[in-house]
LUMFI-713938 format. One record per residue (C-alpha): residue number from 1; residue in three letters; x, y, z negated. Coordinates in steps of 0.25 Angstrom, whole numbers, m for minus. Last residue first. Example, Ala and Ser with C-alpha at 12.3 -4.5 7.8 and 13.67 -1.06 7.14 Angstrom:
2
<r nr="2" rest="SER" c1="55" c2="m4" c3="m29"/>
<r nr="1" rest="ALA" c1="49" c2="m18" c3="m31"/>
% end
This chain:
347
<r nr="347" rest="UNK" c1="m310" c2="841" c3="74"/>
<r nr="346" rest="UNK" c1="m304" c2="831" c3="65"/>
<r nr="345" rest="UNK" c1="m304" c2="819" c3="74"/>
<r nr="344" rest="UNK" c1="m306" c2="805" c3="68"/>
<r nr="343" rest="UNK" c1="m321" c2="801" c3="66"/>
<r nr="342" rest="UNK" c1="m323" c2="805" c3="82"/>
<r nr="341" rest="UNK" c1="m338" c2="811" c3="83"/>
<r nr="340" rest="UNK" c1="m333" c2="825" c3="83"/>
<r nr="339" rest="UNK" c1="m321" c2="823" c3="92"/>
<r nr="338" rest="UNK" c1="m330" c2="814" c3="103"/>
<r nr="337" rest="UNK" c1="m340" c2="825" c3="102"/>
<r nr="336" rest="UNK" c1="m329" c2="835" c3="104"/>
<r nr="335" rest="UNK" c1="m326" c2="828" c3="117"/>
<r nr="334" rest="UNK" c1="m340" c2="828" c3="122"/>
<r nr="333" rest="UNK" c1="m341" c2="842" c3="121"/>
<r nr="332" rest="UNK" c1="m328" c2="844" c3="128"/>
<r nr="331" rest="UNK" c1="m334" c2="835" c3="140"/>
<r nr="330" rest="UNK" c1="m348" c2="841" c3="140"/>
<r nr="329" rest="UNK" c1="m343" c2="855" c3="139"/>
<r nr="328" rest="UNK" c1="m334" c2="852" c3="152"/>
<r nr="327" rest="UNK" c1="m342" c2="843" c3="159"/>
<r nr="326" rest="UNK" c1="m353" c2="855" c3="158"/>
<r nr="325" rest="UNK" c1="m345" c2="867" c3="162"/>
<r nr="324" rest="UNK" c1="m336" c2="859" c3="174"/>
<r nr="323" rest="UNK" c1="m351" c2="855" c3="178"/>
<r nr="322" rest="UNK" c1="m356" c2="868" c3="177"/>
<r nr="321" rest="UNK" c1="m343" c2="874" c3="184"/>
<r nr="320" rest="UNK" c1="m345" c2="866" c3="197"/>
<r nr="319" rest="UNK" c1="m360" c2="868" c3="199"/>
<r nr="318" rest="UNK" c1="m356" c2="884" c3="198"/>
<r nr="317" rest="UNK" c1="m344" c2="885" c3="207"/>
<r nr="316" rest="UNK" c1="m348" c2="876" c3="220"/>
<r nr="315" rest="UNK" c1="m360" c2="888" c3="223"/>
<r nr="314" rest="UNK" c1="m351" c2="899" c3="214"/>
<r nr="313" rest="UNK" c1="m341" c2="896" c3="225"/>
<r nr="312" rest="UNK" c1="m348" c2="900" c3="238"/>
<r nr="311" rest="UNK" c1="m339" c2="903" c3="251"/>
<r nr="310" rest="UNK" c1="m328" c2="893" c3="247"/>
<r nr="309" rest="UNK" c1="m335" c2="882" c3="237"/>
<r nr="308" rest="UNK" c1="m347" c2="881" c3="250"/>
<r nr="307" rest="UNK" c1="m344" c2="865" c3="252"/>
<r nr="306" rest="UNK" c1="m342" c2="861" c3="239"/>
<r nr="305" rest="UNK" c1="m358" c2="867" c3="233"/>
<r nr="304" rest="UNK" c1="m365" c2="854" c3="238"/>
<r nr="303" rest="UNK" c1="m355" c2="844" c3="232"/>
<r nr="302" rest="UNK" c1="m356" c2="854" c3="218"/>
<r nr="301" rest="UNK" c1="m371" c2="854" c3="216"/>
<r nr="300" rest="UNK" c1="m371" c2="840" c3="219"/>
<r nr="299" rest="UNK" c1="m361" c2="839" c3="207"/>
<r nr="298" rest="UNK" c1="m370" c2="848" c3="198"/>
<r nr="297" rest="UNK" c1="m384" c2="842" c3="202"/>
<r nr="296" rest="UNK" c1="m395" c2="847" c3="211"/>
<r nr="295" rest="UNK" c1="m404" c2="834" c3="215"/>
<r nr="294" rest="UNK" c1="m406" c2="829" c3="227"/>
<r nr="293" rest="UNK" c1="m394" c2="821" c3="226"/>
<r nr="292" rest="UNK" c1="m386" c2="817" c3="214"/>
<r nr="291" rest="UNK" c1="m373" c2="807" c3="214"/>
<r nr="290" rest="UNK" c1="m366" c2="802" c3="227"/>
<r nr="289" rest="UNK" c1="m364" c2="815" c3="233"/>
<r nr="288" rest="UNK" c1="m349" c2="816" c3="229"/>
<r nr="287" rest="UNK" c1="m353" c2="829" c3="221"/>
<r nr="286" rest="UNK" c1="m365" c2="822" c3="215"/>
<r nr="285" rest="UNK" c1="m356" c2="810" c3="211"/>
<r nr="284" rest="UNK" c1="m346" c2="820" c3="204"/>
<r nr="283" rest="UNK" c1="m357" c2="828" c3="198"/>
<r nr="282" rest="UNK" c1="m363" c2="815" c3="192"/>
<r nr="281" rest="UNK" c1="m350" c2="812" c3="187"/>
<r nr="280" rest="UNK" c1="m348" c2="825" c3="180"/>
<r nr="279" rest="UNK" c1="m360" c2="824" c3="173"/>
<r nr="278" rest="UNK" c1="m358" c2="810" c3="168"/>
<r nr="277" rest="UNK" c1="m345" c2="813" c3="163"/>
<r nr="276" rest="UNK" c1="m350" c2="824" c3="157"/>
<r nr="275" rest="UNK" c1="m360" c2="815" c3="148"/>
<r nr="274" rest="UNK" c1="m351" c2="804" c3="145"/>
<r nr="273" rest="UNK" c1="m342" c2="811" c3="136"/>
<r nr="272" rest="UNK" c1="m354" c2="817" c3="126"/>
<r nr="271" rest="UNK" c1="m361" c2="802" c3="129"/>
<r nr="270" rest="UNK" c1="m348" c2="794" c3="125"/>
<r nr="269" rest="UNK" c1="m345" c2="802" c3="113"/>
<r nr="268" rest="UNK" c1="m360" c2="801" c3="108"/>
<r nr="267" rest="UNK" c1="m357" c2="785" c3="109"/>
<r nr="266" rest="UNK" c1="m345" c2="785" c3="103"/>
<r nr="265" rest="UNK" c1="m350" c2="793" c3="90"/>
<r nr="264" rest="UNK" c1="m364" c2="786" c3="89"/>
<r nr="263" rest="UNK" c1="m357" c2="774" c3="89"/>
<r nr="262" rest="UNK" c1="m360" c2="769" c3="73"/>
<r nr="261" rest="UNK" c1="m375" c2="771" c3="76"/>
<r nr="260" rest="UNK" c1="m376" c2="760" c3="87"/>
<r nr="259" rest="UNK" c1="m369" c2="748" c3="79"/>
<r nr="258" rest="UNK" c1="m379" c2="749" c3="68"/>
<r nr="257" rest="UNK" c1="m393" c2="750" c3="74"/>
<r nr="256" rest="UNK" c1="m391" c2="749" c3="88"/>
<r nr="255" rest="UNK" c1="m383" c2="737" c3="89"/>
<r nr="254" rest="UNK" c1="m386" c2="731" c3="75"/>
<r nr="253" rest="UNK" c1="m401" c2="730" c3="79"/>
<r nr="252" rest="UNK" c1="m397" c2="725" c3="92"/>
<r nr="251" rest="UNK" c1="m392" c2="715" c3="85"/>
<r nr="250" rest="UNK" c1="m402" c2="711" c3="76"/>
<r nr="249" rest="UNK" c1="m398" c2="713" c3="62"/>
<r nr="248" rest="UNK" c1="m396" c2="700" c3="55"/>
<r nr="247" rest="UNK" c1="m390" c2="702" c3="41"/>
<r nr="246" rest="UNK" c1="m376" c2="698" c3="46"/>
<r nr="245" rest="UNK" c1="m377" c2="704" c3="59"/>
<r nr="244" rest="UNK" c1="m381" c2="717" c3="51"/>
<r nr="243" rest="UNK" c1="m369" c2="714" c3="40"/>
<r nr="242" rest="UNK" c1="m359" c2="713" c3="53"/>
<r nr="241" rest="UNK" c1="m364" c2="725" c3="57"/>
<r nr="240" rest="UNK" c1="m362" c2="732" c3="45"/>
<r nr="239" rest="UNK" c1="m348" c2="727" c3="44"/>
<r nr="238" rest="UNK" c1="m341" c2="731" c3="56"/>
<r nr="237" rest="UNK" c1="m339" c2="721" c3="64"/>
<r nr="236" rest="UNK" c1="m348" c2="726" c3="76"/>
<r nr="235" rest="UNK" c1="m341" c2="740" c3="74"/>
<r nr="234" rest="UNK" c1="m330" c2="735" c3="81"/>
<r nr="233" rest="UNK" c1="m334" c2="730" c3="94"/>
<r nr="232" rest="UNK" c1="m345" c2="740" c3="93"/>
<r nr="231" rest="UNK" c1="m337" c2="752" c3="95"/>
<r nr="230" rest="UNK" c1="m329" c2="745" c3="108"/>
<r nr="229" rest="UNK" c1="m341" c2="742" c3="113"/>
<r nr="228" rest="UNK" c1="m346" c2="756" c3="113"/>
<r nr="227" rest="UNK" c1="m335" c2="762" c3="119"/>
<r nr="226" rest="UNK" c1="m336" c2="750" c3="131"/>
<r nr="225" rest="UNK" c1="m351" c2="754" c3="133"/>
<r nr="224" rest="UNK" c1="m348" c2="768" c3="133"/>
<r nr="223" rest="UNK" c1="m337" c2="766" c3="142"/>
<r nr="222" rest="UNK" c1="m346" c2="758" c3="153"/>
<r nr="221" rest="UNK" c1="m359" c2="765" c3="152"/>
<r nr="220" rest="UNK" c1="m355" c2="776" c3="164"/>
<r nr="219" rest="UNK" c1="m356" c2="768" c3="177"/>
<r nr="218" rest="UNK" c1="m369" c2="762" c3="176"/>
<r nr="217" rest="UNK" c1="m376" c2="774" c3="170"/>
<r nr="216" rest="UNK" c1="m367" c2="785" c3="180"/>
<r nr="215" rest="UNK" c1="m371" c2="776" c3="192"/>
<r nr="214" rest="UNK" c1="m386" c2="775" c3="187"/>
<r nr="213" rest="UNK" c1="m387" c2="789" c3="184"/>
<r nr="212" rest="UNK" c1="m383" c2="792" c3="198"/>
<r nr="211" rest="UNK" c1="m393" c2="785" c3="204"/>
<r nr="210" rest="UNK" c1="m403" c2="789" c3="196"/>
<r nr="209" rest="UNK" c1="m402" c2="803" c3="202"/>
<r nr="208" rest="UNK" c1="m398" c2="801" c3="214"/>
<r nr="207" rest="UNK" c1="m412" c2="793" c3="215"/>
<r nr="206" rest="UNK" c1="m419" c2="805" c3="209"/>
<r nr="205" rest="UNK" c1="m413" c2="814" c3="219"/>
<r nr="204" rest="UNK" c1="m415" c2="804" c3="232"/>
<r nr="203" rest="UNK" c1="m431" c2="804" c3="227"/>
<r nr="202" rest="UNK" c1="m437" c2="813" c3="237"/>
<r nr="201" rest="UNK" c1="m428" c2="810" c3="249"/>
<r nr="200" rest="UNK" c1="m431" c2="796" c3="248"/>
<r nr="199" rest="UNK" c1="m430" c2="782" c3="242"/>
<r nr="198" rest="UNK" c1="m419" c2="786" c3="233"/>
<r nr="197" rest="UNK" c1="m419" c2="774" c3="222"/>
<r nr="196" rest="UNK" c1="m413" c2="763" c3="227"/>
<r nr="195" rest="UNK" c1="m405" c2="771" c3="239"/>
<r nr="194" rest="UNK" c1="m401" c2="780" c3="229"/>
<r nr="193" rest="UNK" c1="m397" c2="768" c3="220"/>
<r nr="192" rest="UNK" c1="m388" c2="762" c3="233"/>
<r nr="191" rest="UNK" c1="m382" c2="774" c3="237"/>
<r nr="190" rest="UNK" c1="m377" c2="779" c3="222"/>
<r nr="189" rest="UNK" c1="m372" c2="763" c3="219"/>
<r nr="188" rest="UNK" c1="m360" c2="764" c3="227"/>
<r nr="187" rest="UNK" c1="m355" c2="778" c3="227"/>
<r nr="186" rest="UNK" c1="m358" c2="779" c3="212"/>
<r nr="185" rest="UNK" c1="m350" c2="765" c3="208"/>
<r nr="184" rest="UNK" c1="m340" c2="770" c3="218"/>
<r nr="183" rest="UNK" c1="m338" c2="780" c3="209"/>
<r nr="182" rest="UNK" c1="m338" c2="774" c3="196"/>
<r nr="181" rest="UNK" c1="m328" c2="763" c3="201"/>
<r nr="180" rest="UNK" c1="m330" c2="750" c3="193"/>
<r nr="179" rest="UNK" c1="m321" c2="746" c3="182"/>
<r nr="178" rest="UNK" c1="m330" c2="750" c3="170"/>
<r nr="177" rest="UNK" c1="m342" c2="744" c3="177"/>
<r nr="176" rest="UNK" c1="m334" c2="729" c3="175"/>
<r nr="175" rest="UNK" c1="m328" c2="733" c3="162"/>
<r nr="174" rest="UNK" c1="m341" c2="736" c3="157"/>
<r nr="173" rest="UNK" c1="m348" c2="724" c3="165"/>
<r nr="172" rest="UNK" c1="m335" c2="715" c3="158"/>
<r nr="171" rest="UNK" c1="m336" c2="720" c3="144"/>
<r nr="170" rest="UNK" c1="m352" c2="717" c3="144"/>
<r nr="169" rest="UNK" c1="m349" c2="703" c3="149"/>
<r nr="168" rest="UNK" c1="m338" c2="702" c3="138"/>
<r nr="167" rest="UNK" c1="m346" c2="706" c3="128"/>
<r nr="166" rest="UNK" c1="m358" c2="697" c3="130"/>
<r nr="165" rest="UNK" c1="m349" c2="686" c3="133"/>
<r nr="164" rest="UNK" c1="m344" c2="686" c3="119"/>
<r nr="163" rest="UNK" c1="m348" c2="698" c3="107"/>
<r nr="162" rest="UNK" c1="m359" c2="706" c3="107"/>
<r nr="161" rest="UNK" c1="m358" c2="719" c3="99"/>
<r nr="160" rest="UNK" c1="m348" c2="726" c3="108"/>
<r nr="159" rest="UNK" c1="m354" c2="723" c3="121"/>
<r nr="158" rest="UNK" c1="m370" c2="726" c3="116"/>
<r nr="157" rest="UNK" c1="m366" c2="738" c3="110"/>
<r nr="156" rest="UNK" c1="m359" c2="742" c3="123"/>
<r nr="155" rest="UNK" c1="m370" c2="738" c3="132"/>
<r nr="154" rest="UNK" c1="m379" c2="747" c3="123"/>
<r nr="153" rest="UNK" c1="m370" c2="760" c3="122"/>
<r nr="152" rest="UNK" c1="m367" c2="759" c3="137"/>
<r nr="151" rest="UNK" c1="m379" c2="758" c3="142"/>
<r nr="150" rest="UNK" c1="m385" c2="768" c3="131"/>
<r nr="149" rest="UNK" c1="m373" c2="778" c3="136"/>
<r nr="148" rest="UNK" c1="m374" c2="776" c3="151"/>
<r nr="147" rest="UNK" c1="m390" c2="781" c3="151"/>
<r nr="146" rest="UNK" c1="m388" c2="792" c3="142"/>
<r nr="145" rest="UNK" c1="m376" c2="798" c3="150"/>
<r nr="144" rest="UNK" c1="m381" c2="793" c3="162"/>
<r nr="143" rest="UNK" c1="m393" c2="802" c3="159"/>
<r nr="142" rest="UNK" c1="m384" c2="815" c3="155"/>
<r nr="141" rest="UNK" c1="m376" c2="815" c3="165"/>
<r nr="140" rest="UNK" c1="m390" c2="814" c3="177"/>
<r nr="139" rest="UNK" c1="m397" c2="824" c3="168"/>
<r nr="138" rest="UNK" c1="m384" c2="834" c3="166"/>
<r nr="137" rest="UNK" c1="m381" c2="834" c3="180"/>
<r nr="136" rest="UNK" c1="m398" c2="835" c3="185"/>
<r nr="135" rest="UNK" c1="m397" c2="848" c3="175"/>
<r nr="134" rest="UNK" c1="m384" c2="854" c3="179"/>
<r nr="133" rest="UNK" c1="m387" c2="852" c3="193"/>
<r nr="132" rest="UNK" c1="m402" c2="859" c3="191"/>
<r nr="131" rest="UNK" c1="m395" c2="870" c3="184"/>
<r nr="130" rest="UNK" c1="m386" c2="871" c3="195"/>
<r nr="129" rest="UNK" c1="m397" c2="871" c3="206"/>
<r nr="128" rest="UNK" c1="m403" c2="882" c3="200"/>
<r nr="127" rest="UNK" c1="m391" c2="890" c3="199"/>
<r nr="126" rest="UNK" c1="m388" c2="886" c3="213"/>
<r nr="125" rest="UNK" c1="m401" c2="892" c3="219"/>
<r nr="124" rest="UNK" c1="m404" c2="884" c3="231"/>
<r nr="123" rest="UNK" c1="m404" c2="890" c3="244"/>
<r nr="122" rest="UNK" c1="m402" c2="878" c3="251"/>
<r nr="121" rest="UNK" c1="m390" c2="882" c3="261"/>
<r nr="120" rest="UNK" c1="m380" c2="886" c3="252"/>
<r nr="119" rest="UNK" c1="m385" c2="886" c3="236"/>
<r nr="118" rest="UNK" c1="m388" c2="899" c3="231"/>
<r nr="117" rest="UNK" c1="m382" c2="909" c3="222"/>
<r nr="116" rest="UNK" c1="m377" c2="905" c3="206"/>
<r nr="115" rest="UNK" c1="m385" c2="917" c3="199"/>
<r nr="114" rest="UNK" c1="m396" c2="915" c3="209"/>
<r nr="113" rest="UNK" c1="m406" c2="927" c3="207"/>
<r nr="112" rest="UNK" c1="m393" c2="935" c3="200"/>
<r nr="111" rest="UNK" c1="m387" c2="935" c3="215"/>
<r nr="110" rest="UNK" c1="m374" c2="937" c3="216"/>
<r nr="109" rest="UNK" c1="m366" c2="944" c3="228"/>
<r nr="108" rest="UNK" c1="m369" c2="936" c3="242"/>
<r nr="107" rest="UNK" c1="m363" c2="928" c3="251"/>
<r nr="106" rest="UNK" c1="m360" c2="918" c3="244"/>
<r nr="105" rest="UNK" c1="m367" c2="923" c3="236"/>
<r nr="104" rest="UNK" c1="m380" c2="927" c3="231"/>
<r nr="103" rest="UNK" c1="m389" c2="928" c3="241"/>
<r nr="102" rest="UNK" c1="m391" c2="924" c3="256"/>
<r nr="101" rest="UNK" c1="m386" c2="910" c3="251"/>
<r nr="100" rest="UNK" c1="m378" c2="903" c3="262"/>
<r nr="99" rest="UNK" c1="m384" c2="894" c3="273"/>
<r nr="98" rest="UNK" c1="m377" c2="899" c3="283"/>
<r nr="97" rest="UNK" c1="m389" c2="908" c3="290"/>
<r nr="96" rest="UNK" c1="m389" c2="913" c3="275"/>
<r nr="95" rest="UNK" c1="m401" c2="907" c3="265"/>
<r nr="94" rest="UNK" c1="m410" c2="912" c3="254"/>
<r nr="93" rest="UNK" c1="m421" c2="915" c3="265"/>
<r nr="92" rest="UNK" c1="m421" c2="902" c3="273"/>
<r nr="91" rest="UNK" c1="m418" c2="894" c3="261"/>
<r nr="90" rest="UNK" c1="m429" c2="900" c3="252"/>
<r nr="89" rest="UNK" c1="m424" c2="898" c3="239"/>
<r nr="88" rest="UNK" c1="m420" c2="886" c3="230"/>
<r nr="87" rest="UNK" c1="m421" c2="878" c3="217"/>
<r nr="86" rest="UNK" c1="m426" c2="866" c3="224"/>
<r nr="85" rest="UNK" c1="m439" c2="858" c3="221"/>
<r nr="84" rest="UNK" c1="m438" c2="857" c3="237"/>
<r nr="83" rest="UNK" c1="m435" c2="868" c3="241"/>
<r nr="82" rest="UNK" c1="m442" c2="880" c3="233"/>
<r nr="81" rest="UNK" c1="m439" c2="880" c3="219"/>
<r nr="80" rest="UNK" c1="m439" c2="894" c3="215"/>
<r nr="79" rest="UNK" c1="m427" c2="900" c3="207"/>
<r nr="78" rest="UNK" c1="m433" c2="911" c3="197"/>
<r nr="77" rest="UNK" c1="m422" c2="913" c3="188"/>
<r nr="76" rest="UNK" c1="m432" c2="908" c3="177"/>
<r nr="75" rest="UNK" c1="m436" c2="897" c3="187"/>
<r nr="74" rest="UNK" c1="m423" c2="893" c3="187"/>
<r nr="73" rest="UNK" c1="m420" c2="892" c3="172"/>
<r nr="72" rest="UNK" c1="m432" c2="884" c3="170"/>
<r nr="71" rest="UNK" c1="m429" c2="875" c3="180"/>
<r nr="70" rest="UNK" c1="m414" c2="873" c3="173"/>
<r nr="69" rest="UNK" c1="m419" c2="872" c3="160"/>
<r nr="68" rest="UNK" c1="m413" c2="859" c3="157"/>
<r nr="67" rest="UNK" c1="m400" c2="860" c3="164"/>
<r nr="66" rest="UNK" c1="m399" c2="875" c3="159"/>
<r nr="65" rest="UNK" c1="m402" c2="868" c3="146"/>
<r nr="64" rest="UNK" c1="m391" c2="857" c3="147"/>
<r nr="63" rest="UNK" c1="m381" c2="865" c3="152"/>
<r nr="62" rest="UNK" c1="m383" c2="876" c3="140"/>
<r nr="61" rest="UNK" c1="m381" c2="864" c3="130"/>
<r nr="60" rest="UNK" c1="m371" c2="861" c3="138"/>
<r nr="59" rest="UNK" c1="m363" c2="874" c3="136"/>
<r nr="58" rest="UNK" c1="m369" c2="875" c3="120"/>
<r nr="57" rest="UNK" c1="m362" c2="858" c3="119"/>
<r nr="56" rest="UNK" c1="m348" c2="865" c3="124"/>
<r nr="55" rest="UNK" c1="m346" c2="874" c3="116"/>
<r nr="54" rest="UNK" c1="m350" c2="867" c3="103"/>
<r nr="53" rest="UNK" c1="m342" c2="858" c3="108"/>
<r nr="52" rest="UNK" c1="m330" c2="867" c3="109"/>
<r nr="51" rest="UNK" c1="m335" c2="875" c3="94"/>
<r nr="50" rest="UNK" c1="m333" c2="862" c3="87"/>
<r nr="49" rest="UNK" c1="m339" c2="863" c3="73"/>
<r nr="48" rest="UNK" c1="m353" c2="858" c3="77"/>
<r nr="47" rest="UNK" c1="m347" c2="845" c3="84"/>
<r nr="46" rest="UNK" c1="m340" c2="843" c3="70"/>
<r nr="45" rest="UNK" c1="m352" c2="842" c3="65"/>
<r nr="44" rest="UNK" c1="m359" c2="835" c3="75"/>
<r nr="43" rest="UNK" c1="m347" c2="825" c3="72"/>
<r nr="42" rest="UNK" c1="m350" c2="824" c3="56"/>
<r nr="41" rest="UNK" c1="m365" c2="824" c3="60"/>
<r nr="40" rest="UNK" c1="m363" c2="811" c3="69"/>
<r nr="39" rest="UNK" c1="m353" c2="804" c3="60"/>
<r nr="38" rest="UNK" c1="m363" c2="804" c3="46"/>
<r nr="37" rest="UNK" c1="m366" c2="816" c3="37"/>
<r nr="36" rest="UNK" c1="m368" c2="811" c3="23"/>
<r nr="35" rest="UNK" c1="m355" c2="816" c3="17"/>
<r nr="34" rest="UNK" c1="m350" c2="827" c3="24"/>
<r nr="33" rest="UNK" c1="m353" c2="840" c3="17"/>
<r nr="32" rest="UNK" c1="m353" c2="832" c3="3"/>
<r nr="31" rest="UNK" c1="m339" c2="828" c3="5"/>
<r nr="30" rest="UNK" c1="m336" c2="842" c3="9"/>
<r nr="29" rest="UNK" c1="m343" c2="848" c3="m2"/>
<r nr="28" rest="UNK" c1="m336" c2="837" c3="m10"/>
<r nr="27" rest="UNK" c1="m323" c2="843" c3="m5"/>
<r nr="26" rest="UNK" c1="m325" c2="858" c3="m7"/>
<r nr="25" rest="UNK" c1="m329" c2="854" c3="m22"/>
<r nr="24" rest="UNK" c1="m316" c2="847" c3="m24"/>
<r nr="23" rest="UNK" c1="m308" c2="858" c3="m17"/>
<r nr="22" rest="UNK" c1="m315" c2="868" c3="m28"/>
<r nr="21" rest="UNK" c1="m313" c2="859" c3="m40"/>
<r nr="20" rest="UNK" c1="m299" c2="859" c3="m35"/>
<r nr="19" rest="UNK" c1="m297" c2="874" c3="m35"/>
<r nr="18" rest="UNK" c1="m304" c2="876" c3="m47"/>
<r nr="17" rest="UNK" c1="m295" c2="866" c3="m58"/>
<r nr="16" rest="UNK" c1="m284" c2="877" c3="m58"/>
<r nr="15" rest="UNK" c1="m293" c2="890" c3="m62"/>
<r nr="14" rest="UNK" c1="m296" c2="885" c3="m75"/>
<r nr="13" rest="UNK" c1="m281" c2="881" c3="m80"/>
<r nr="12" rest="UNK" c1="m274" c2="892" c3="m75"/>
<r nr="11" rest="UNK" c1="m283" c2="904" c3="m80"/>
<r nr="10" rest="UNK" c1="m281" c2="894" c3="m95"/>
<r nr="9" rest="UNK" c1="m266" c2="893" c3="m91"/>
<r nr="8" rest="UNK" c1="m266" c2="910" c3="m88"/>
<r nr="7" rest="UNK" c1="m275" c2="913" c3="m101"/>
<r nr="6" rest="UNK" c1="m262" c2="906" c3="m109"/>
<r nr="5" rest="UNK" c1="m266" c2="891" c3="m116"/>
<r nr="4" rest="UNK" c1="m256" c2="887" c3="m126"/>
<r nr="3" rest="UNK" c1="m249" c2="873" c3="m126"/>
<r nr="2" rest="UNK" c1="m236" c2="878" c3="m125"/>
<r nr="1" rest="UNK" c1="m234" c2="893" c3="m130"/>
% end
């Protein structure tokens, strides 16, 4: 009959409403689950989700502390430092008439006291002498990286706040270092710092050293500087910024305090994409024989090794593939952190 109420309507009627109270419920769990988490955690969030940068941040992770514990791990495998501070042997005893290795190969099958064999000539485990490259790599990439990052951050905020021939000077120097050969930058300042700093024998390692920080600082800071200026440009009429001119905030107040928090994102992208290309520009200058010297580094490693890449292989092989390694997971890693800090992707 019309109007009557049957066991199926009454079934019908309770069991209808359940499905949209349970999509309401998921939702405000949701809403709850974000709420309160600002854009940093909401991009190590996704970071935490993506199984390729997870990847890649455990192989440097491992990088880092095999660059860290690099004397601890040789003196477990029991490498003594004989020459010089050197990771090395006996020369006259480890040593071939022609200067090979007499163990391990070339010439030799492997041999597990020197996993990666001996250096020609010198006798100095390669394993050891990898570590050390890794470490000096990472330490020379890894200063320019901080140094370079604060130039560039401080000169940019300055640049996009200021406005007249404060902007314009800073645009031109920019545009000016922007313009100028990095590589004949570094064959043309590398002489004259080692010749400032490297006095003798002794100290031609540490003057390499800060020489080539120096050239990757000046020469590095440019497209930070211009990222950042072109945030600040328009964040500076935002409306809290105005309020806090209005009100009479110092300036460098507003700088650091309300202009630095909002480019956290760009920054961090600039320093995860930065960092291997410092790496591998300090292996192409060591390699050319303008970067390190007196020091074992990745790219001297390599300029040493070229001449032997026929008869010994695993001597050219091994320096070769830890860079390719380390750019690598550093580069993807550094993409995935542009992806998760970027408000518009959906990865």
């Amino acid at each position: 009959m019309p109007g009557t109420l049957t066991a199926e309507t009454l079934a019908a009627g309770t069991e209808g409403p359940k499905p949209t109270r349970r999509r309401k419920k998921s939702r405000d769990v949701a809403s709850q689950d974000i709420q309160g988490k600002s854009p940093f955690q909401i991009a190590m969030g996704r970071l935490r989700q993506d199984k390729l940068a997870v990847s890649c941040a455990v192989i440097v992770l491992i990088l880092v502390l095999l660059a860290v514990f690099a004397d601890v791990i040789n003196n477990l495998l029991q490498i003594s430092a004989t020459q010089d501070g050197k990771y090395a042997l006996d020369n006259a005893a480890a040593l071939e008439y022609d200067g090979l290795p007499k163990t391990g190969p070339p010439l030799y099958g492997f041999d597990s006291a020197h996993p990666l064999g001996l250096e020609p000539g010198t006798a100095i485990d390669n394993l050891a002498k990898l570590l050390l490259g890794i470490r000096t790599s990472l330490l020379v990439a890894t200063t320019a990286t901080v140094l370079s990052t604060i130039i560039g951050v401080v000169i940019g905020l300055v640049a996009g706040f200021s406005r007249g021939w404060l902007d314009r000077i800073i645009s031109f120097v920019t545009d000016l270092f922007l313009s100028f050969p990095f590589l004949l930058g570094a064959l043309a300042l590398t002489p004259i710092l080692v010749s400032r700093f490297g006095q003798n024998d002794a100290s031609l390692g540490r003057a390499t050293f800060i020489a080539l920080i120096i050239i990757l600082t000046a020469f590095g800071w440019m497209g930070l500087a211009r990222l950042v200026r072109g945030q600040v440009l328009s964040l500076r009429e935002r409306e809290f910024i105005q309020a806090a001119q209005v009100i009479g905030v110092p300036t460098w107040r507003i700088l650091f305090k309300e202009l630095l928090p909002n480019l956290v994102a760009p920054i961090v992208i600039a320093i995860s994409l930065g960092l291997p290309a410092y790496v591998t520009a300090e292996a192409g200058l060591s390699f050319l024989g303008i970067g390190l010297s007196g020091v074992p580094s990745l790219g001297q490693t390599v300029n040493v090794a070229r001449p032997y890449y026929e008869q010994y292989p695993l001597y050219l092989f091994a320096p070769v593939v830890t860079i390719a390694v380390l750019v690598l997971a550093l580069n993807l890693l550094g993409d995935s952190i542009r992806d998760a800090f970027d408000p518009k992707t959906r990865r």
